[in-house]
N, C-alpha and C positions, 0 to 999 in steps of 0.2 A: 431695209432692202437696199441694194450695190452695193457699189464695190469704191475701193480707197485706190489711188494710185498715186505712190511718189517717184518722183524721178530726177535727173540730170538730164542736160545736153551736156557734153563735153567737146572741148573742136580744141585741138593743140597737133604740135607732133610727138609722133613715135619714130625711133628709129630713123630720121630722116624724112618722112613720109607723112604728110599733115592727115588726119584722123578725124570723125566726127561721130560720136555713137551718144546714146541715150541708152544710160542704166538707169532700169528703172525696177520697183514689182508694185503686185496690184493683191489686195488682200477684203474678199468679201465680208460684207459685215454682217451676216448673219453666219457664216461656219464662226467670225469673229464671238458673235454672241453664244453659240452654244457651246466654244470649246473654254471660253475664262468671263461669261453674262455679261461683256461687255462690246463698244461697236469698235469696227476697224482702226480707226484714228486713235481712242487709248490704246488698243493693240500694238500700231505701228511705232506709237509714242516707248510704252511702257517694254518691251521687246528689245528694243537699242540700246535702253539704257540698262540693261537684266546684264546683256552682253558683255558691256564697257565693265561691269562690277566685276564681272566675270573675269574676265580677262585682267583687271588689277588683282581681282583678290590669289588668279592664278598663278599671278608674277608675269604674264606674258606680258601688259602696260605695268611700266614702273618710272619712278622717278618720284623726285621731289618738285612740289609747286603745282603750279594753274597750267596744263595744256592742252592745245584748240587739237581736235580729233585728226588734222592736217600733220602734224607731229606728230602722231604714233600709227605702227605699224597696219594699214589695213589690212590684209589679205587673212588674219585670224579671225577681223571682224566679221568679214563677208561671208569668210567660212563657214560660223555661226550661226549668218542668218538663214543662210540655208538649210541650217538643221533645227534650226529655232523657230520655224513656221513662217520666213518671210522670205522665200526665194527671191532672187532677183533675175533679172535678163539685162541681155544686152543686144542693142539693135546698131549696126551698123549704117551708117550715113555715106552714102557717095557724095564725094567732095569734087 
């Protein structure tokens, strides 16, 4: 029984404009158990990395060598997890 939550803070600027939010989502461990018998945390483990294959074996990440996830294109990933069972949010921080 509960629930997983992983998240960020992030505080930089955008646009000029310093910025503070927390992307985060939360994934219960019992829908986690009945939909693949296992609990949130393999979920949220095994789901990112389904992704990442994904998206290499798609041609969307390519290249040659070792790169840190910082170097390739988010916004496919994110896309994914959204339809991959791991929605994320985002909360805005007044600065």
């Amino acid at each position: 029984k509960g629930k997983t939550n992983i998240g960020i803070v992030a505080e930089g600027l955008k646009d000029g404009k310093k910025r503070k939010i927390y992307i985060y989502q939360v994934k219960d461990h019992e829908e986690c158990y009945a939909e693949v018998m296992s609990q949130g945390v393999s979920y949220t483990t095994g789901v990112p990395a389904m992704i990442g294959a994904k998206l290499i074996l798609d041609g969307i990440w390519s290249g040659k060598g070792v790169f840190n996830m910082e170097q390739l294109d988010p916004d496919p990933f994110m896309e994914l997890m959204n339809t991959q069972g791991l929605p994320w949010k985002v909360m805005e921080f007044e600065i």
